[in-house]
C-alpha positions as CSV (number, residue, x, y, z in Angstrom):
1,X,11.6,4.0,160.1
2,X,14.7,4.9,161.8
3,X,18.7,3.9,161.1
4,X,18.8,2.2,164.6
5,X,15.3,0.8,163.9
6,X,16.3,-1.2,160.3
7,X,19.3,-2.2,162.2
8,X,17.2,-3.5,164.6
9,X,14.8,-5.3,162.5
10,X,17.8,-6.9,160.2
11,X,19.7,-8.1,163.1
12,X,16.6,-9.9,164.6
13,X,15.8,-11.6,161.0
14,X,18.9,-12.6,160.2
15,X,19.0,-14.1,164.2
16,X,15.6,-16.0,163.1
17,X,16.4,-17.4,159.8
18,X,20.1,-18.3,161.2
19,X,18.4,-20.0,164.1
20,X,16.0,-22.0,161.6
21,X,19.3,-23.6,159.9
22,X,20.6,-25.4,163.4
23,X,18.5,-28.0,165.6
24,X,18.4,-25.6,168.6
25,X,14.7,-24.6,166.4
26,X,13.6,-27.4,168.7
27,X,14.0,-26.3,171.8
28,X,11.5,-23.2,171.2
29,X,9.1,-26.1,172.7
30,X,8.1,-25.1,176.1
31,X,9.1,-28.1,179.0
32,X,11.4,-29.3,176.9
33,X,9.1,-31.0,174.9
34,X,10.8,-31.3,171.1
35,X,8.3,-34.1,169.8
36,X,4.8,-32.6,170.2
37,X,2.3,-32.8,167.5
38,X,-1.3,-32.2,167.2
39,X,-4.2,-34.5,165.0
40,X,-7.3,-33.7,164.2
41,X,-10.0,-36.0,163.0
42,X,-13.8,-35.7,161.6
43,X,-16.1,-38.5,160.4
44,X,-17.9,-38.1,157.4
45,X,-21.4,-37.4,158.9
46,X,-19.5,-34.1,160.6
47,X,-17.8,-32.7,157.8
48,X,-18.9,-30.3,155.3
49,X,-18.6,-32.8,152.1
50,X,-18.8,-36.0,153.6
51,X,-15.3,-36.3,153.6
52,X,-13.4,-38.6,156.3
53,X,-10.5,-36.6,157.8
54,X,-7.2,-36.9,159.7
55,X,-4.4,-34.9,160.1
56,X,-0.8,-33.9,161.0
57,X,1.7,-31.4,162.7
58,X,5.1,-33.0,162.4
59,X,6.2,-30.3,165.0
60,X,9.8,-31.5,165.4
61,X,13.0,-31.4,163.9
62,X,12.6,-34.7,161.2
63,X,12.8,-35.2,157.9
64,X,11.5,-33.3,155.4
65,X,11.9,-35.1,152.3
66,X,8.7,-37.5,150.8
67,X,8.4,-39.3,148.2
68,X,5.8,-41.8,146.4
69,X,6.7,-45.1,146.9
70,X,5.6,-47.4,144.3
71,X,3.2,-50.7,144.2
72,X,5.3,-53.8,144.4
73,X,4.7,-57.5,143.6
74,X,7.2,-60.4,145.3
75,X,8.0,-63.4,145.3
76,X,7.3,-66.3,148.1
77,X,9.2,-66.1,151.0
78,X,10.5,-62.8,150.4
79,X,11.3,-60.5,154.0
80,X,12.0,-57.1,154.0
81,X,13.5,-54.9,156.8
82,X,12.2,-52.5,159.5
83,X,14.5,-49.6,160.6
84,X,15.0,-47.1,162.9
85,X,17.0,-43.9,162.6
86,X,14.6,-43.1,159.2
87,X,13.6,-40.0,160.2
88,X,16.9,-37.9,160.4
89,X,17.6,-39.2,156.4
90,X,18.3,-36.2,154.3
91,X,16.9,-38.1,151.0
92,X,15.5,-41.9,150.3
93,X,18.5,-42.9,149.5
94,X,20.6,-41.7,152.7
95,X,21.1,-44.4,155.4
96,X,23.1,-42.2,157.9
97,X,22.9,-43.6,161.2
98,X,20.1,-45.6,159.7
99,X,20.3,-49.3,161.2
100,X,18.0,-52.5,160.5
101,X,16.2,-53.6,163.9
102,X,14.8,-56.9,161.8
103,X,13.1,-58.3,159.4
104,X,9.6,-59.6,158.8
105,X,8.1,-61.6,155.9
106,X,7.1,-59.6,152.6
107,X,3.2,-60.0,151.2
108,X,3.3,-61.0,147.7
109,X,1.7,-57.3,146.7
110,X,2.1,-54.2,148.3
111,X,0.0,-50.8,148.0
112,X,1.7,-47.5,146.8
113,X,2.1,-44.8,149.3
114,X,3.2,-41.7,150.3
115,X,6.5,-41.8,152.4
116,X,6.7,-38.6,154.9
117,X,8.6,-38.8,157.7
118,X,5.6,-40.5,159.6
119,X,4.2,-41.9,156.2
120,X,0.1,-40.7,155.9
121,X,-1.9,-42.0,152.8
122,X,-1.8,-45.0,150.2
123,X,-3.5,-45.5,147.4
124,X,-6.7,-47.1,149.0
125,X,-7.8,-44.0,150.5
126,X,-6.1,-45.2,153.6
127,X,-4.5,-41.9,155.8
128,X,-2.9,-41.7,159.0
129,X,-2.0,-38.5,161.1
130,X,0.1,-39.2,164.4
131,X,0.7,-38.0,167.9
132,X,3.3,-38.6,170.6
133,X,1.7,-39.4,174.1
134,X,4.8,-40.6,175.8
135,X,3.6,-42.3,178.6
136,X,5.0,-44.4,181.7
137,X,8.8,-45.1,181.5
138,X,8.2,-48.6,183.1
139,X,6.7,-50.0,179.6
140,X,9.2,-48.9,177.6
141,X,11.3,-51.9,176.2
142,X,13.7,-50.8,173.5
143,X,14.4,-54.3,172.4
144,X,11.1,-54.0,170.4
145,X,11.6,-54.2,166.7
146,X,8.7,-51.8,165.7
147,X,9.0,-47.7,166.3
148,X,5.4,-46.2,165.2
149,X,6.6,-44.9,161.9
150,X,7.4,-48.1,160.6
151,X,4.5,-49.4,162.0
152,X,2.9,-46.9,160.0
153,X,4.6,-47.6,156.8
154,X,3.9,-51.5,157.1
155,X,0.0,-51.0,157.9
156,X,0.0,-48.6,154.3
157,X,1.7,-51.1,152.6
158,X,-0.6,-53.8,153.3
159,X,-3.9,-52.3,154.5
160,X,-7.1,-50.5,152.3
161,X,-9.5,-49.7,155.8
162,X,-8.3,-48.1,159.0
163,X,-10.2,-51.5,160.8
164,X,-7.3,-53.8,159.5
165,X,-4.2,-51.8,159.8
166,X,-5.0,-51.4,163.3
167,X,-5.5,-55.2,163.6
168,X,-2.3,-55.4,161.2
169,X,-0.5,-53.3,163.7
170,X,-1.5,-55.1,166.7
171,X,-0.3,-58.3,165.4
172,X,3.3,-56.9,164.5
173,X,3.5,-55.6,168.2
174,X,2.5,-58.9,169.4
175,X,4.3,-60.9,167.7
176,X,7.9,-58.7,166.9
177,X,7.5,-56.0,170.1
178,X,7.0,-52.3,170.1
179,X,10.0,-50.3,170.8
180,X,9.0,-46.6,170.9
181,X,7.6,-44.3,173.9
182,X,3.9,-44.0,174.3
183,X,2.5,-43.4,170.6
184,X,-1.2,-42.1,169.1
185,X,-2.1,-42.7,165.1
186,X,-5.5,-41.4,163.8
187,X,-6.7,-44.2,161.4
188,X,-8.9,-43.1,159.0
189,X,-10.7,-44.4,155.4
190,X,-12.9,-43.7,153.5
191,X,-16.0,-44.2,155.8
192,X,-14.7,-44.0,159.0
193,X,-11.8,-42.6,161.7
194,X,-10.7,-44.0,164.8
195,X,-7.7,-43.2,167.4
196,X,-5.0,-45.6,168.1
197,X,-2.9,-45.7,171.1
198,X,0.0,-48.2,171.9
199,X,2.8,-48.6,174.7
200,X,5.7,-51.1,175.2
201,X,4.8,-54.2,177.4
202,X,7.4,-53.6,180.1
203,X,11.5,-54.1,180.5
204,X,11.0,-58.6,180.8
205,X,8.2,-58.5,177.8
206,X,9.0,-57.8,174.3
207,X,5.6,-57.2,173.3
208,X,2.7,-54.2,173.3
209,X,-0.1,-53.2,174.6
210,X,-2.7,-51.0,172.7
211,X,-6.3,-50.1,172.3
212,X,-8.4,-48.2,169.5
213,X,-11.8,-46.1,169.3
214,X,-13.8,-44.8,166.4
215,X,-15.0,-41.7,166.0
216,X,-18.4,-41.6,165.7
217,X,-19.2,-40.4,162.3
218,X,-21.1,-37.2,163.6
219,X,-18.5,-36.2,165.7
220,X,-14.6,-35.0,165.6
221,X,-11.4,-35.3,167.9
222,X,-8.6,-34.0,168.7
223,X,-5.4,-35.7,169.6
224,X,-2.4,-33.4,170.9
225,X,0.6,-35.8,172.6
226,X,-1.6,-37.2,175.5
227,X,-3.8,-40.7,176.3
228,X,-7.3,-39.6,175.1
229,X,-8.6,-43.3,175.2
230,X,-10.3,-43.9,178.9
231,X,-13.0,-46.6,178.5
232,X,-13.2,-49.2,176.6
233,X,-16.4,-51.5,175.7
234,X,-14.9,-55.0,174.2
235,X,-18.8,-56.4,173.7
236,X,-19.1,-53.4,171.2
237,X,-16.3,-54.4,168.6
238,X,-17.4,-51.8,166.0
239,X,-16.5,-48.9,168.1
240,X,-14.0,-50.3,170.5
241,X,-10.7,-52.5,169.9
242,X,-8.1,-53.3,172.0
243,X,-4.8,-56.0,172.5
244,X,-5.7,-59.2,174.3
245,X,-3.4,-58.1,177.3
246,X,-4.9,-55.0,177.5
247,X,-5.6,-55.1,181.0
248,X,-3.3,-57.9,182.0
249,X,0.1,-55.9,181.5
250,X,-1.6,-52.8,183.5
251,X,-2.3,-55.3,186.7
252,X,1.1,-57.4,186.4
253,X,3.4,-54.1,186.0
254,X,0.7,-52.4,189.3
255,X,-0.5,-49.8,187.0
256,X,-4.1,-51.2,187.8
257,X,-5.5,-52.8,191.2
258,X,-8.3,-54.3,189.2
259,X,-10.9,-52.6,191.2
260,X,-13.4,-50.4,189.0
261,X,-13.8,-49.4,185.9
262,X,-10.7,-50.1,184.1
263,X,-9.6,-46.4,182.3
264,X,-6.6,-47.0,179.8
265,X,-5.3,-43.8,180.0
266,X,-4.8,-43.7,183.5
267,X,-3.4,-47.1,183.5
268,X,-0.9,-46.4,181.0
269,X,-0.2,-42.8,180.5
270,X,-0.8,-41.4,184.1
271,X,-1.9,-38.1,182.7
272,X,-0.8,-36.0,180.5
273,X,2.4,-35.3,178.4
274,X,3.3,-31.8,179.9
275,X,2.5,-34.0,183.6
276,X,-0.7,-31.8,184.3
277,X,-2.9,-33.3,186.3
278,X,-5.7,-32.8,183.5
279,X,-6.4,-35.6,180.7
280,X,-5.6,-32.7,177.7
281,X,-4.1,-30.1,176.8
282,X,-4.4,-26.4,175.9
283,X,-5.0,-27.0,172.2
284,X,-7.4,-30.2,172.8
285,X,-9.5,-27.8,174.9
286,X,-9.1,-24.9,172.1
287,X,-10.0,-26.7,168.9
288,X,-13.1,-28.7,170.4
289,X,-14.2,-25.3,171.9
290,X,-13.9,-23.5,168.5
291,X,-15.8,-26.5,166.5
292,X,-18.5,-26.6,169.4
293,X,-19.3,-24.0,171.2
294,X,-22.5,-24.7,172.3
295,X,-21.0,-27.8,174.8
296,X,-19.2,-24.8,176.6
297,X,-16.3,-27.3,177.3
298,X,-14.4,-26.6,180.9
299,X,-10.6,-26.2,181.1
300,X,-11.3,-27.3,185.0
301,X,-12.6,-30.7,184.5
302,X,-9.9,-33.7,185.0
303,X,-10.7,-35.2,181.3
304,X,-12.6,-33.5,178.0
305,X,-14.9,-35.8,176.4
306,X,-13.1,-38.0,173.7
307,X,-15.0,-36.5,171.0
308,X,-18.0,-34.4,170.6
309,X,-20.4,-33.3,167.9
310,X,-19.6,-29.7,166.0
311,X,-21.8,-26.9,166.2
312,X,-21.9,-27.1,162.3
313,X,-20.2,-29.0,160.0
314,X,-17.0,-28.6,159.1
315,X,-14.9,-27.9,156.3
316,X,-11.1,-28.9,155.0
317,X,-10.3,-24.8,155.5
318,X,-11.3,-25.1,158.9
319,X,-9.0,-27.9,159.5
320,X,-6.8,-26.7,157.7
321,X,-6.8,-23.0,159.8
322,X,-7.4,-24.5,163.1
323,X,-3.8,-26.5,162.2
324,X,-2.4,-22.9,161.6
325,X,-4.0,-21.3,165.1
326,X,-2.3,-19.5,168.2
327,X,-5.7,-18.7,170.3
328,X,-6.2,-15.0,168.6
329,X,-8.8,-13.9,169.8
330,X,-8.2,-14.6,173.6
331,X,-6.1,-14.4,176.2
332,X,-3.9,-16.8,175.7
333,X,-2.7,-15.0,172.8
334,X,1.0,-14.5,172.6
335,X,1.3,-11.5,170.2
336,X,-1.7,-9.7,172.2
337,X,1.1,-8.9,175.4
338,X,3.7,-6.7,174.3
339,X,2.3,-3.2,174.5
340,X,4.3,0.0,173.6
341,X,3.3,3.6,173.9
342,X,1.3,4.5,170.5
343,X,3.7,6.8,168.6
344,X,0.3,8.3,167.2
345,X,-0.6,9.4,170.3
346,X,1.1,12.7,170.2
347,X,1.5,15.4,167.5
348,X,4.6,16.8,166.8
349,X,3.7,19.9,168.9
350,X,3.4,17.6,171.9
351,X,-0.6,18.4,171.7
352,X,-2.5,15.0,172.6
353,X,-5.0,13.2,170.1
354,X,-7.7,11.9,172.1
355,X,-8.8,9.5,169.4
356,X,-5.4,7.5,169.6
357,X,-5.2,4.9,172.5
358,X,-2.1,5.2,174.7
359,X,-0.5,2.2,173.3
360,X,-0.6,-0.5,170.8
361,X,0.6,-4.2,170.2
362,X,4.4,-4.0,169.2
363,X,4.7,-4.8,165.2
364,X,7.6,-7.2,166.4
365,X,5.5,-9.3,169.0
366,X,4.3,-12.8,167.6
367,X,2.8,-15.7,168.7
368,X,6.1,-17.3,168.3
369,X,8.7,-15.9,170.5
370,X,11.3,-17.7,171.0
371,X,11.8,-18.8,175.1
372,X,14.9,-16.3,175.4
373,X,12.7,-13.5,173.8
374,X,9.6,-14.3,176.6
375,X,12.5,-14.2,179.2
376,X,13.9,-11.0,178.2
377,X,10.6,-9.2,178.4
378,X,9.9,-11.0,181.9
379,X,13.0,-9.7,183.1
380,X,12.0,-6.4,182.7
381,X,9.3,-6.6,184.1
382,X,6.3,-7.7,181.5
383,X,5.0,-10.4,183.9
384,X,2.1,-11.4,181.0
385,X,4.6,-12.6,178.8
386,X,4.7,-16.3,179.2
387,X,4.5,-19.2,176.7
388,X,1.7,-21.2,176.1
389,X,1.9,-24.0,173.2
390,X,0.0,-23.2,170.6
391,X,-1.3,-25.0,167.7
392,X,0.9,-23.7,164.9
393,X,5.0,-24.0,165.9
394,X,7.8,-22.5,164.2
395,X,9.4,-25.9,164.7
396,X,7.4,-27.4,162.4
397,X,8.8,-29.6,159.4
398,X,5.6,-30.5,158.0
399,X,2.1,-30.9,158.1
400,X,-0.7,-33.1,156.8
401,X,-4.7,-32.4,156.5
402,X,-6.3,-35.6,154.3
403,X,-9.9,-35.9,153.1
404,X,-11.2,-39.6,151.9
405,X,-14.1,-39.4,149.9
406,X,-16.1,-42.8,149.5
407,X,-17.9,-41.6,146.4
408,X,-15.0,-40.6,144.3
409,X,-13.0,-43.4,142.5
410,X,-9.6,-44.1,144.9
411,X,-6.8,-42.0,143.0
412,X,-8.9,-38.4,143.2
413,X,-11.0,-39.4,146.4
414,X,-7.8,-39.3,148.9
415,X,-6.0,-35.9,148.6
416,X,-3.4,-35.0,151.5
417,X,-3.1,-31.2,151.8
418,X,0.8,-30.5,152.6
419,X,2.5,-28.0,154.3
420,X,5.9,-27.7,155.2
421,X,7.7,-25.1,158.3
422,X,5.2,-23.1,160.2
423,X,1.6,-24.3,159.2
424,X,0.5,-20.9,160.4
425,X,2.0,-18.9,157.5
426,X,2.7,-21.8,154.7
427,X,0.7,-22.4,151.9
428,X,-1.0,-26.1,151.1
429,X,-0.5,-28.2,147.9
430,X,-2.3,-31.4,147.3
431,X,-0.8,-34.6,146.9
432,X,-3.3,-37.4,145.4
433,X,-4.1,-40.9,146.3
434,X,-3.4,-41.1,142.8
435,X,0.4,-38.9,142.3
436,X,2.9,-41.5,141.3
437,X,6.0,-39.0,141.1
438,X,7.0,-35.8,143.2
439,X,9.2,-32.9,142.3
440,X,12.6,-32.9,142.9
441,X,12.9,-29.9,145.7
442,X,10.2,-32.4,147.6
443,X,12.8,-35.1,147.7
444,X,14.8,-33.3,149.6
445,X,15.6,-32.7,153.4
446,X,16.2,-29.1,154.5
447,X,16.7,-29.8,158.5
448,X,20.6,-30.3,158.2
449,X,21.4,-27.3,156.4
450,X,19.9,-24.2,154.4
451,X,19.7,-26.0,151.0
452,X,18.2,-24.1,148.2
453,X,17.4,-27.9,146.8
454,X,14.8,-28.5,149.5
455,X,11.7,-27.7,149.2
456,X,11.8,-26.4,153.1
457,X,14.0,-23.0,153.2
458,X,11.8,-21.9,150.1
459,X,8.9,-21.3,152.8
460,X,11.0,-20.9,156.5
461,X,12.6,-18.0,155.0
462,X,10.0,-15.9,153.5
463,X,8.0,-17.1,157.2
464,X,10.6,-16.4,159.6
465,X,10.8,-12.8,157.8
466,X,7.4,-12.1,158.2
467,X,7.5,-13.7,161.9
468,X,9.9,-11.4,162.9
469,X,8.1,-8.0,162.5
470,X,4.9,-10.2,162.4
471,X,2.1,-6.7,163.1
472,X,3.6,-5.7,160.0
473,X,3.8,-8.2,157.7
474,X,1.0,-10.8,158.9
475,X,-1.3,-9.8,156.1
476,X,1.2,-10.3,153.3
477,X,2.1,-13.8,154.3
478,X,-1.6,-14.8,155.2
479,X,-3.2,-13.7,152.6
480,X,-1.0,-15.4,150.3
481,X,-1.5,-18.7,152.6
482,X,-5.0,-18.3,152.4
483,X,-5.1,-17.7,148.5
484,X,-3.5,-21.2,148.3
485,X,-6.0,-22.7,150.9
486,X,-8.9,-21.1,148.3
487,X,-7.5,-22.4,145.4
488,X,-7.3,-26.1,146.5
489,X,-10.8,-25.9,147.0
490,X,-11.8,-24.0,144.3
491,X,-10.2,-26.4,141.6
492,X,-10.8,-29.4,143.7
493,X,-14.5,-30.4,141.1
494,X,-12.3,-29.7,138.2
495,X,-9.3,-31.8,139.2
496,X,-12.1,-34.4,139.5
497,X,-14.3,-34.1,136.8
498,X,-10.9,-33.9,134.5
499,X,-8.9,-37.0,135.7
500,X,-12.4,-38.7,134.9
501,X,-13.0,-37.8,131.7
502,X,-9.2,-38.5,130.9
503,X,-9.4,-41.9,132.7
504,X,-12.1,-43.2,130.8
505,X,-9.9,-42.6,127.6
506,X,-6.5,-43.0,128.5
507,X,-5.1,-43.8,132.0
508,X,-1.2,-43.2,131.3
509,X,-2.9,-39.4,130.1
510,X,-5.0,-39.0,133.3
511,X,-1.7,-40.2,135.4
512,X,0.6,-37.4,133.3
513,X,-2.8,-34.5,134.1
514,X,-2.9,-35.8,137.9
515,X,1.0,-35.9,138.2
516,X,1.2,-32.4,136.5
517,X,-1.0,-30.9,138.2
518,X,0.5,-31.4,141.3
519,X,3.4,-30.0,140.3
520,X,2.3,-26.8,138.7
521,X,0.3,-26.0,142.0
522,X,3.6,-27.3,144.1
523,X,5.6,-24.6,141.6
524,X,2.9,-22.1,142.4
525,X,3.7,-21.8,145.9
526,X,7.6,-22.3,145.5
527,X,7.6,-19.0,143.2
528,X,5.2,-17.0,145.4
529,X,6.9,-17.9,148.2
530,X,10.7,-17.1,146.9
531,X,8.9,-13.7,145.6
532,X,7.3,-13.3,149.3
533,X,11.2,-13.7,150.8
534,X,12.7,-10.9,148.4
535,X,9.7,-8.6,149.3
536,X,10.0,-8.8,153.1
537,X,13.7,-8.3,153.0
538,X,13.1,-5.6,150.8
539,X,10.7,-3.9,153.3
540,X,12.9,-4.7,156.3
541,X,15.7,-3.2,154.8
542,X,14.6,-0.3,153.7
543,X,11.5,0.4,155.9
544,X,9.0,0.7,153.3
């Protein structure tokens, strides 16, 4: 590697890992769109282990800390407060520009949860993922008292199925208003999944309207910042809920003339969230093709079926690595474009080798380039460089892939598989159903500032390394990923089997294994991951 080569490489990483620290990360979203996130769901009849699945790409510049926030018992006519502002919070404790929209009566007994920045999974094997689908501006009314994170962190607190959170939820936006843009949670329990979609009532209504589907349990979905819902069957109340105004606010605001079928998604969202005239996007069409194959699955058609039935059945790791994709293997690969002339191609006497092709893929083109990068190259003249969203985002603070297993007692059964930054290069730990504490560097925010005290700059800078000179150092950083993909899996059984046995004799015992091991496998990836960072500096220093 050459002087001006190394000087190259360094000034590019440390322009990367600099540009991770400020919020401008954000606008590496194409269309300006800063809030996109994708979900994927399975039922239990399509997944490998007859898990129930949902999941999470937080893909946009909020909070990073979580915690486990404990069961409660109150008194009678106790209230507690909803909020908006949570999600910029640096730990639980911060209230900066925090302020309290209301309050609402407390239940005597609440369930334990886990609080991420959109909270995902209590104790009852009760897990949500979430998507923003933005929708029509006339519905918006911000005098609401619910946004859909505190929705979220209600329906844990009081719900054990995905059936009566969303009826939980619906009652809350009824009766106190919903005050966020067009919103999608995936609902799932232990037996079953379904999507939930809800808007604001209008500027004169503080209100909501909203409507839900299950998945059917052979079958997965995929949710990324659009309306998926279009029909809905109100005889059939086991597959198909929806608010009592569902298709009264659509005709009163002229959304719907009330001729034909009624389709909620046109009614409310009007298409999709980049404003394509197709009902989904890129990565809806990419991770239903991947999963089934055989329904060959046009990216012509005005709206992809709501769910369909995989191929085969499928696993956590495929969840898990669909979460993590940027389309390699076709065209709309990113890191596929740049092309430079092969330096293989000719010997040092200027004879040719006929063996070599004329080019290659540049070591330092990835499927993340930032928008100035793409522009750069399009200037010049590479007209095939330009972005399409992909799954993964370097803009990612966090990410969530749960399995609920009905046959396993509650604390085991529900595991959330965590990622945080980029879930295309980070590793996954689990957090239980069951985990009543979390280390110290997960309490922790690392949005505002680099912070070694956060779990979140122990990963974004060993990622944003390896991103930078990504033909080179891809393998490094997925292989040790994927090692921590494998070991989830692997000691998954024993995990199981031990917090058992250990139950049956001692619970405060099984709590300390459960807790524990958590942490060690949380420590596991902290230390590969600070070792990863030294290495790749190492090697783009000094070229070897």
């Amino acid at each position: 590697m050459t002087n001006r080569t190394i000087r190259t490489v360094v000034c590019a990483a440390l322009i990367a890992v600099s540009a991770a620290s400020s919020a401008q990360d954000t606008e590496y979203a194409p269309n300006g769109n800063k809030t996109s996130c994708t979900s994927i769901m399975v039922g239990k009849k399509a997944s490998a282990d007859g898990s129930v699945m949902t999941s999470h790409t937080c893909d946009s510049w909020y909070r990073t800390w979580m915690q486990m926030v404990p069961a409660k018992d109150y008194a009678n006519d106790t209230v507690t407060a909803v909020y908006d502002g949570r999600m910029h919070t640096q730990t639980a404790s911060d209230s900066t520009k925090m302020y309290r929209k209301g309050v609402i009566p407390q239940v005597r007994h609440t369930y334990r949860f886990l609080d991420t920045a959109y909270p995902c999974l209590n104790e009852k094997q009760l897990a949500i993922g979430e998507t923003t689908i933005s929708g029509k501006d006339i519905l918006r009314n911000k005098k609401g008292m619910f946004m859909i994170e505190e929705l979220a962190r209600i329906a844990l607190e009081r719900c054990s199925t995905a059936r009566g959170a969303i009826r939980l939820m619906g009652d809350l936006v009824k009766q106190y208003g919903y005050g966020d843009s067009g919103e999608c949670l995936t609902i799932a329990d232990k037996d079953e999944v379904w999507i939930f979609e809800v808007f604001g009532e209008g500027p004169k209504k503080v209100g909501g309207v909203w409507a839900a589907v299950r998945i059917p349990d052979d079958e997965i979905a995929v949710s990324a910042n659009i309306s998926r819902i279009s029909h809905i069957d109100l005889s059939d109340p086991d597959h198909y809920m929806a608010s009592d105004n569902v298709t009264d606010v659509a005709r009163k605001l002229n959304l719907w003339d009330g001729k034909g079928d009624f389709c909620f998604w046109k009614a409310y969202s009007g298409g999709n969230y980049f404003n394509e005239p197709k009902n989904y996007s890129v990565r809806e069409h990419y991770i239903m093709s991947m999963l089934a194959p055989s329904k060959h699955l046009s990216d012509t058609v005005a709206e992809l079926p709501l769910s369909v039935r995989p191929d085969e059945k499928v696993s956590v790791e495929q969840v898990m690595h669909l979460l993590g994709s940027y389309y390699e293997g076709t065209e709309k690969n990113l890191s596929g474009r740049n092309k430079i002339p092969n330096p293989k191609r000719k010997k040092s006497d200027g004879s040719i080798v006929e063996s070599e092709p004329d080019s290659i893929v540049s070591p330092f083109s990835n499927p993340w380039m930032r928008p100035d990068e793409i522009n750069m190259y399009y200037a010049m003249g590479d007209s095939v460089m330009k972005n399409i969203r992909t799954v993964s985002v370097p803009w990612c603070a966090y990410s969530t892939v749960i399995q609920l297993r009905s046959w396993l007692p509650d604390e085991v059964g529900g595991v959330a598989w965590i990622a945080l930054d980029n879930p295309g290069e980070s590793p996954r730990f689990p957090i239980f159903c069951g985990t009543t504490t979390l280390p110290q560097l997960l309490q922790v925010c690392g949005q505002h500032s680099d912070r070694d005290d956060a779990a979140l700059w122990h990963y974004r800078k060993a990622n944003r390394l390896a991103t930078v000179r990504w033909g080179n150092y891809r393998k490094t950083i997925e292989s040790a990923r994927d090692y921590f993909i494998e070991k989830g899996q692997r000691e998954l059984p024993f995990v199981e089997k031990t917090w058992q046995d250990i139950q049956s004799r001692s619970p405060q015992e099984a709590q300390k294994m459960l807790n524990g091991y958590v942490a060690d496998f949380f420590g596991a990836t902290i230390v590969k991951w600070d070792e990863l960072t030294r290495q790749l500096w190492r090697q783009t220093w000094t070229g070897f």
